[in-house]
Each structure stands twice: as C-alpha cells, then as structure tokens.
N, C-alpha and C positions, 0 to 999 in steps of 0.2 A: 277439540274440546269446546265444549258449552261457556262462551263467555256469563262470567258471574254478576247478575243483573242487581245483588247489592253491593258489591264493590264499585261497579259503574257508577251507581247511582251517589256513593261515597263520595269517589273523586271528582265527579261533576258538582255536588253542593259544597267543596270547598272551593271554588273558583269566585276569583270576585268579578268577572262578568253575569253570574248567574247567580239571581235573588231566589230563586227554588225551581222546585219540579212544576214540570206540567202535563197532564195527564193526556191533551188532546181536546178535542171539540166533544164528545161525548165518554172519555175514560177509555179511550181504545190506545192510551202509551201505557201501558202496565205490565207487568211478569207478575204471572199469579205462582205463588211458593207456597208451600204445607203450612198453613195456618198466618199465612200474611203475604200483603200483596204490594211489590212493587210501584210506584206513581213514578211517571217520567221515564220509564226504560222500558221498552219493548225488547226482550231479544226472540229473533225469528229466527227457522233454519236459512234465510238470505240476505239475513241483514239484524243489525241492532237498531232501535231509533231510542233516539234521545229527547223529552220533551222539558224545554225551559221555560220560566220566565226572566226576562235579561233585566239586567242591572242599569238602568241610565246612567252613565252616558255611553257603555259598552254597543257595540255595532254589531250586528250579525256577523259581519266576517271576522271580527274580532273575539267572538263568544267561539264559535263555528271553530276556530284553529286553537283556542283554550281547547276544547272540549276534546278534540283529536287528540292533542295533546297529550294531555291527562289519560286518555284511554290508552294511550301507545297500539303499538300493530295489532290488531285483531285476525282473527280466520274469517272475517265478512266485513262488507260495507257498513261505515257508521252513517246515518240516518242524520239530524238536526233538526230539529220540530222547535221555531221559536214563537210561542202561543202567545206573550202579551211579553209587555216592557214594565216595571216597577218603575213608579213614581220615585224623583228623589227627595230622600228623607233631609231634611234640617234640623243639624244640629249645634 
C-alpha cells in the first residue's frame, strides 16, 4: 500500500522540532495529487523523503527520530531532508 503523502505531511507539521516543510533545493520534495500538490514529502516506489525546516534548538538526530516516529513502520525507507533551521522567535 501507497503511504499517504497528506497524512505524512500532517503528522510531521505537528511535531515541535519541525517549523515547516521544505520542498528541497529547487521543489524536487513534493507528491503531486489531483488538483494540489504536496511540499515536503516525496513518496517513491523506494522510498519516502521528508523535507523540513527544524525548529532551533532541535538537532537533526532529534528531528530525524521525531519524524520516524510520528510515521511509524512504513513498507519503504524514510528519507530526512533537513533544508534550513528557523531562527528563534522571542517572546
């Protein structure tokens, strides 16, 4: 079964290591869907990838095991694409 690339992308922008999607260096993390298009989730026939941007003071391997996380067992390798860091906010 085809992992569901707006669910993915759901449970990944509820995580507080990750400040949003990130599409990639030129828009190549996307699932294109009937009349709208994914940002930040690639799913392939060999793999999913995931594209964030992380939350400061979150750590890669700390975003990276949230995001696995959140996904639970898939039928392919999960991907991790961490494209920039968000500045922190003061409030």
């Amino acid at each position: 079964m085809t992992p569901d690339a707006v669910a993915i992308a759901a449970a990944v922008a509820g995580l507080p290591e990750v400040a949003g999607p990130h599409g990639g260096r030129i828009g190549e993390i996307a699932t294109l869907l009937p009349g709208r298009r994914v940002a930040g989730v690639r799913v392939a026939d060999g793999d999913v990838t995931v594209g964030v941007v992380l939350r400061y003071p979150a750590t890669v391997a700390e975003a990276v095991s949230a995001i696995r996380g959140a996904l639970g067992p898939l039928d392919r390798p999960v991907r991790v694409y961490v494209g920039d860091v968000a500045a922190p906010t003061t409030s």
